[in-house]
C-alpha atoms as one frame of an Amber mdcrd trajectory, in Angstrom:
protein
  68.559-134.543 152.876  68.309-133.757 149.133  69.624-130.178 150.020  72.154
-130.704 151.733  73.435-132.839 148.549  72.902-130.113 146.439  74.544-127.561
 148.772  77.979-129.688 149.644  79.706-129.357 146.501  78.724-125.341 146.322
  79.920-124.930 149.552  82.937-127.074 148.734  83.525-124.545 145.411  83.002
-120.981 147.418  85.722-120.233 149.175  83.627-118.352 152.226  80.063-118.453
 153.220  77.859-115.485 153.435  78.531-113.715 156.663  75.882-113.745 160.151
  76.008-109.610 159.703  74.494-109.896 155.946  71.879-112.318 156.803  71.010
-110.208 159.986  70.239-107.194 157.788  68.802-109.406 155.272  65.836-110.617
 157.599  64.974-107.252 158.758  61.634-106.321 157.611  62.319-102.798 155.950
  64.713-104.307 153.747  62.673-107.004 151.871  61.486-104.945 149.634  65.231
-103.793 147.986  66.082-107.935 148.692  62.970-108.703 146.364  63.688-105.762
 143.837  67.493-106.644 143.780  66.602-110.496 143.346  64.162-109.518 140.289
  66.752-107.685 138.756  69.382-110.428 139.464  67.520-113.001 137.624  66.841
-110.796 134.488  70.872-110.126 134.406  71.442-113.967 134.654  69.597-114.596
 131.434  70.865-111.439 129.603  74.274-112.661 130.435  73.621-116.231 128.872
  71.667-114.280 126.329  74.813-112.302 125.266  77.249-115.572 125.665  75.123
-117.229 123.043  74.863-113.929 120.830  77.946-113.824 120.822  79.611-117.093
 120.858  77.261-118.965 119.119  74.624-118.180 117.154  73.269-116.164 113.655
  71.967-112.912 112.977  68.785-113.985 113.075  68.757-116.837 115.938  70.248
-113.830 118.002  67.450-111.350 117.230  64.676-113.955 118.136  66.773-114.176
 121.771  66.669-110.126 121.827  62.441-110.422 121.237  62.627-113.023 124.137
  63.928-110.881 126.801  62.458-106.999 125.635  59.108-107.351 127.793  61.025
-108.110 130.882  63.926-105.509 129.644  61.171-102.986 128.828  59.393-103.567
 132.261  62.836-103.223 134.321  64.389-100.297 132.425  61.574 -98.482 130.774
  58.858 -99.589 133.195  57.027-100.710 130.849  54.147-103.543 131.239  52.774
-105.239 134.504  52.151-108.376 136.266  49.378-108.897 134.086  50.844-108.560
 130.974  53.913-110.458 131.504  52.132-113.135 132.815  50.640-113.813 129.593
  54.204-114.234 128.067  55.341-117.632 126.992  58.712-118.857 128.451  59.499
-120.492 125.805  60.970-119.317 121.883  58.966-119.993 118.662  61.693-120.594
 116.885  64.712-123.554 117.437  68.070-121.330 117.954  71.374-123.257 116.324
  74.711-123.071 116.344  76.472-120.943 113.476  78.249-123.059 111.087  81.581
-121.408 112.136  81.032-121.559 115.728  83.435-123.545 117.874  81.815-123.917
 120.679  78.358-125.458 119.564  75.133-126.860 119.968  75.820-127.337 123.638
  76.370-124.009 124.624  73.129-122.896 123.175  71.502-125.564 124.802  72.694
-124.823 128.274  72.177-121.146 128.595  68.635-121.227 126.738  67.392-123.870
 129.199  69.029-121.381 132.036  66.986-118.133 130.092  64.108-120.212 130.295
  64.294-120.787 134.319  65.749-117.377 134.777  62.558-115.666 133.085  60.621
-118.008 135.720  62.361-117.159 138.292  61.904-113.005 137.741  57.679-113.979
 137.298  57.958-115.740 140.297  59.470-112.911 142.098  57.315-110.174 140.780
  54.211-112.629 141.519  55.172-112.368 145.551  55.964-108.766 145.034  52.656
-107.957 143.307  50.619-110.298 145.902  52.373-108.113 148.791  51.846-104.791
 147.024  55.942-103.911 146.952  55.678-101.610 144.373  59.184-101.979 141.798
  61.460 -99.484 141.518  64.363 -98.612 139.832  67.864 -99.217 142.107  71.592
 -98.608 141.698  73.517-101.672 140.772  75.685-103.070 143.362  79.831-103.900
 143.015  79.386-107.630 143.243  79.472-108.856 139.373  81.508-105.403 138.328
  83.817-106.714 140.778  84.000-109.775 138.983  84.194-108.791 135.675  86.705
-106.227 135.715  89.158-109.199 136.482  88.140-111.271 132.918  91.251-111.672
 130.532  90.648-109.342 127.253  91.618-112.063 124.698  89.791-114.988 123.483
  89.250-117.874 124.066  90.444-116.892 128.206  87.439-113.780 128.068  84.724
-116.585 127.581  86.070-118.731 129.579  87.010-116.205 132.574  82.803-115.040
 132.016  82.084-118.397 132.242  83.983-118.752 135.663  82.363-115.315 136.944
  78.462-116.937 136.011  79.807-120.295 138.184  80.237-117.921 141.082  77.275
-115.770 140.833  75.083-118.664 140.460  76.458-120.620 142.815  76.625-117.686
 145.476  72.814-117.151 144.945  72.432-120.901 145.658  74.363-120.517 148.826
  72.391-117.659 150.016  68.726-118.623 148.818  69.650-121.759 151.385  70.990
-119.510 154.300  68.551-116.626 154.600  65.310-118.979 153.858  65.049-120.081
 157.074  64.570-116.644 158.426  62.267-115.706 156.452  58.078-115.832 156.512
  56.656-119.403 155.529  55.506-118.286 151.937  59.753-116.669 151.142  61.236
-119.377 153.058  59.739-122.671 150.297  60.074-119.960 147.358  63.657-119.779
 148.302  64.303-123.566 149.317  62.815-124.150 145.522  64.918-122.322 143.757
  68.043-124.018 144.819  67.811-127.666 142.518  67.974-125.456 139.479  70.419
-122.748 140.689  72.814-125.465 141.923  72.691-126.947 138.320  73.259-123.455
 136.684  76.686-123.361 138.307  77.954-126.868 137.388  76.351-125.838 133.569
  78.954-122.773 133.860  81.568-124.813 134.735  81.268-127.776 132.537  80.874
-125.118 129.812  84.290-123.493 130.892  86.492-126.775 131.092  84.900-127.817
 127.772  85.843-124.309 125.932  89.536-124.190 127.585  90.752-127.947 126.850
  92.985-128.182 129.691  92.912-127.814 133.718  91.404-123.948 135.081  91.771
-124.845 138.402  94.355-122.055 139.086  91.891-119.760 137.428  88.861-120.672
 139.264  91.038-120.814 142.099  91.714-116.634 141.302  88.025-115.859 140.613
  86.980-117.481 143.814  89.893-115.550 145.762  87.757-112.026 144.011  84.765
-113.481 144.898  85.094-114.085 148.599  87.065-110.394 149.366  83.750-109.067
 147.770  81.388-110.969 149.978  83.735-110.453 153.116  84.676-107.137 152.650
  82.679-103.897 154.327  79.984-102.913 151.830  78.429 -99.214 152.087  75.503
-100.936 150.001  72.670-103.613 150.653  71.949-105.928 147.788  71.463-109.422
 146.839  75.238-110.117 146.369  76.202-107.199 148.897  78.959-107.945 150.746
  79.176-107.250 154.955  77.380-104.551 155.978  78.930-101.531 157.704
């Protein structure tokens, strides 16, 4: 099967799967609504985080300001609650403007290309989301963030070029994580979840590889020890009691 082609090298590049307990309390009915919620707000924090690499990294004054205008409906509906279905539906995906590199940037045209494809499918993704949300009348809400990507970051190197390249590392794992459990927890769920889910996987599974690719390009010499570290972080997170339920919780109490 396609998927399980897709799935083989993420499973090969986690170093645990998700454990029975989480997907137990993942298919229970009074939690889909903080699993939908949490996966919304997951998908907006993917594409502010490849927002901020390219802000950062890669880009002008003004190429970064068109990014911020990008993602402020979606920001403004999350944080401010702000706007509706209907009015972010009526939002183009896509920029008006072409964003390039900076003339002093080291790290390129690539970059930008990578993470404003993955903006682009990350935006879908959170419509997509809200759509089944709206359609089942699961009202959003503000929640607390969980430990997962905190617990990831606080372990990133606060020097350059290893900071990039240990954030790069961190998005890998996230990404490939939320491949890994869009693939485990579909089959539990209803008929119209269980295809959204199975769908999302050919471009998650790429999102991880882009990560990757991007972090072996910026370093210019072998990371496997530090993958090899973030994966160790990664795994204790997802195997460890959690007091919380989230997306990237890790085993329940």
């Amino acid at each position: 099967m396609e998927f399980d082609a897709l799935l083989a090298p993420i499973h090969s590049f986690l170093q645990c799967e998700t454990p029975d307990a989480w997907i137990e309390k993942a298919q229970q009915p009074e939690n889909l609504r903080m699993l939908l919620i949490d996966h919304m707000i997951c998908e907006l924090k993917a594409a502010q985080t490849a927002m901020w690499l390219i802000r950062k990294y890669a880009v002008d004054k003004e190429s970064g300001d068109a990014l911020l205008a990008w993602l402020k409906p979606y920001e403004d509906f999350i944080y401010r609650k702000q706007g509706d279905f209907d009015s972010l539906s009526s939002l183009k995906l896509g920029l008006s403007k072409q964003i390039k590199a900076r003339q002093n940037s080291p790290y390129g045209q690539d970059l930008i290309d990578k993470m404003v494809l993955l903006i682009k499918e990350e935006l879908h993704h959170f419509y997509q989301v809200l759509e089944i949300m709206t359609n089942r009348d699961i009202e959003y809400d503000n929640i607390s963030a969980g430990r997962y990507a905190k617990g990831l970051i606080r372990h990133v190197k606060t020097h350059e070029p290893e900071t990039l390249i240990d954030k790069l590392i961190c998005g890998a794992y996230i990404e490939a994580r939320s491949c890994e459990r869009f693939a485990k927890l579909a089959p539990h769920l209803d008929a119209e979840l269980e295809k959204f889910y199975i769908s999302l996987l050919r471009s998650e599974a790429r999102h991880y590889q882009d990560y990757l690719t991007l972090a072996e390009q910026i370093a210019g010499k072998d990371i496997t020890e530090r993958v090899q570290f973030f994966g160790q972080q990664e795994a204790a997170l997802i195997q460890s009691p959690d007091e919380d339920f989230k997306f990237h919780s890790g085993c329940p109490r």
